[in-house]
N, C-alpha and C positions, 0 to 999 in steps of 0.2 A: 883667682887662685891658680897657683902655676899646677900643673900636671906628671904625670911620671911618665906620660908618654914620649919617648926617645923623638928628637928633633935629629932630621938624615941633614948635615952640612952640604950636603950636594945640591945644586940649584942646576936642573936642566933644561930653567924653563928660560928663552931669551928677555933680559933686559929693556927696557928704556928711562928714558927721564924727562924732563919737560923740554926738551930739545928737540922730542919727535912734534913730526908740522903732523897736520890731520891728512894728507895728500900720501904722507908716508904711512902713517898708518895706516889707510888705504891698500896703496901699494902692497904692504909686506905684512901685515898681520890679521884685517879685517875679514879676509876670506880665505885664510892658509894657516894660519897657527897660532897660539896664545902668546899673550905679552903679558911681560909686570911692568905697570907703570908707577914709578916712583916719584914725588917732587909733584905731578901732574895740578892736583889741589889740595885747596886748603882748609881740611875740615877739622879745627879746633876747636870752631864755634858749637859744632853739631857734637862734638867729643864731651867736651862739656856740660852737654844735655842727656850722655849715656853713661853718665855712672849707677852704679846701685839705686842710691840714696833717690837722685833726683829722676830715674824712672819708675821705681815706686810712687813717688811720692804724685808722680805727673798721671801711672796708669795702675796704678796695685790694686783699685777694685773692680777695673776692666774687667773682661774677657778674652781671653788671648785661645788659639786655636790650635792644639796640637797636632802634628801626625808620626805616625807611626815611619822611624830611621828606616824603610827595607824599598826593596826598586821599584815593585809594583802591586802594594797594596795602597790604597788611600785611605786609612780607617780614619780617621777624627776627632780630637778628644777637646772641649770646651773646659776651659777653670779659670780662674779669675788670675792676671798678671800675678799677684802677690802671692798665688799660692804655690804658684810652678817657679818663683825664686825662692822662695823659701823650703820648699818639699821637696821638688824633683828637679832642680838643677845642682844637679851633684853629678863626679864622675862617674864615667861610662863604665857598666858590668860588662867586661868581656863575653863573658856566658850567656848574658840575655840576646836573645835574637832580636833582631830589627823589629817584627813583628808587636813586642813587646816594649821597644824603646822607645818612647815620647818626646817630641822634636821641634823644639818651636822657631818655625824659621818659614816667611812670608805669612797670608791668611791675615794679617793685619787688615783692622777696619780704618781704611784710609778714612774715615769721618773724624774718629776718636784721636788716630795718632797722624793724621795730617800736617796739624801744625810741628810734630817734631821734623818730620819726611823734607818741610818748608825749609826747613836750615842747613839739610844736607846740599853739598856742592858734587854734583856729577861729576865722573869725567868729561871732557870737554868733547870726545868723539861722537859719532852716532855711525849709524849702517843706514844709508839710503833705503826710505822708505820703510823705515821703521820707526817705531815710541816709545820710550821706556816706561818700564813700569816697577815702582820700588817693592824689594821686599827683605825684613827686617829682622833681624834675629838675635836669639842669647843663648847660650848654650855651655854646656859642663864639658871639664878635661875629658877626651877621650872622644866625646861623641861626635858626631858627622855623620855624612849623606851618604851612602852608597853606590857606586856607579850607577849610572842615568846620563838621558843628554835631552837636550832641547833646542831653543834656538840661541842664540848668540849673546854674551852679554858681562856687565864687569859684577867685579867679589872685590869690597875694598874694608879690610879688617878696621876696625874700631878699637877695639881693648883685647890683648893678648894675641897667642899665636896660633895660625891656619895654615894645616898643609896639606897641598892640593895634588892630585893625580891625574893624569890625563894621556888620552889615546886618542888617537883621529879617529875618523869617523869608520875607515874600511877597516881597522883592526878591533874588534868584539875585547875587552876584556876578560879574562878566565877569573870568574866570582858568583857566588852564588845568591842570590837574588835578596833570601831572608838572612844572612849574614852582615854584621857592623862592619862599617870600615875597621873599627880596631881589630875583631877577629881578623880578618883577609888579611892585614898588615902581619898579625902575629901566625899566619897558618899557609899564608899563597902568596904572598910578597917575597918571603927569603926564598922558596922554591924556584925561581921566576929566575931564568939564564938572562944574561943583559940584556941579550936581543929584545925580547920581550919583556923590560920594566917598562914602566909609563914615562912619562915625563914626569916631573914632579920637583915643586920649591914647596917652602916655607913663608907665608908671607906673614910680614908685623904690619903694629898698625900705621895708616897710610899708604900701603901699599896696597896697587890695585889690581889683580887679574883681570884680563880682556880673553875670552874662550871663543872662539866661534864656529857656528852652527853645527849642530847635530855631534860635535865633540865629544866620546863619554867624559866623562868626569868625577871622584868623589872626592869625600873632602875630610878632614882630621882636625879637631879643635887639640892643639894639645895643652892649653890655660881655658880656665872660664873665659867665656870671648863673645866678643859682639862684635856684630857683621851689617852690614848690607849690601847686597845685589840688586844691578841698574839692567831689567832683563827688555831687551831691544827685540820688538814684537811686532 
């Protein structure tokens, strides 16, 4: 379902396409900046296994693992896949604080949803000395992650559109911790002189952000939308 949240036409995040060798990405993005890889692979097959219909039907009386949208609480909320698409995957209440927003994105029991995990196609990069690890998500217009950072790793949209924000690692974003990305957007975003906007694109599905390490970052579902992240550990 599409969303009312405004898509910014500006993309300041640098490009590639399947052109870039692994040597360059190396080179020029794996430990300096984010890239959107476009064209990179080919995930139809794995597309095909995330619609509505056919992940109900594969995980609706699962268990899926919530957390609460905000930067650093971890609370935890357990309900069965089918009840969190059908109840609480709706757009995002600007007014609710993170706190109170429920989020379902990684926490996935790789036993249950392995075999779906089996058909996604990686990006073809890695960071020496490290292993990814998948994590999997759906989520309502509006909602998203709040600035946070970790270690290095790709966000390749599935169904609908994802807009992403991003700071290096020496500049601290000015946000408040139990605040949704939609708030900050609607209340410290237009405040924000250029110098200090983030980086930030829109990516559709197929398109894949590469972020690395210690990066903040948050993120903007603006359509219902399904994701996964290849987190290099």
């Amino acid at each position: 379902l599409a969303g009312t949240v405004p898509e910014e036409p500006r993309c300041t995040v640098e490009r590639a396409d399947a052109s870039l060798t692994y040597s360059l990405f190396l080179q020029r993005f794996a430990f300096s900046r984010p890239v959107i890889l476009g064209g990179v692979t080919d995930n139809s097959a794995f597309r095909a296994l995330c619609t509505r219909d056919k992940l109900l039907a594969a995980f609706g009386p699962l268990p899926v693992r919530l957390s609460t949208a905000n930067t650093y609480s971890y609370r935890k909320v357990d309900v069965p896949f089918q009840e969190y698409v059908e109840h609480l995957l709706k757009p995002q209440d600007p007014a609710r604080l993170g706190s109170d927003t429920l989020y379902f994105f990684g926490d996935n029991n790789f036993t249950e949803w392995g075999p779906l995990f089996q058909r996604y196609v990686p990006p073809p990069f890695r960071i020496p000395g490290t292993s990814p690890a998948y994590s999997f998500g759906v989520a309502g217009s509006g909602s998203g992650v709040p600035f946070h950072w970790h270690g290095p790793g790709f966000s390749e949209v599935i169904f609908g559109r994802k807009r992403w924000f991003l700071y290096p690692p020496d500049k601290t974003p000015h946000f408040h911790p139990n605040e949704t990305t939609l708030a900050w957007l609607q209340h410290t975003y237009p405040t924000l002189p250029p110098a200090q906007r983030p980086l930030e694109c829109t990516l559709r599905p197929g398109e894949v952000l590469y972020f690395p390490d210690r990066w903040w970052h948050a993120t903007l579902n603006l359509d219902t939308s399904v994701f996964i992240s290849t987190f290099l550990g």
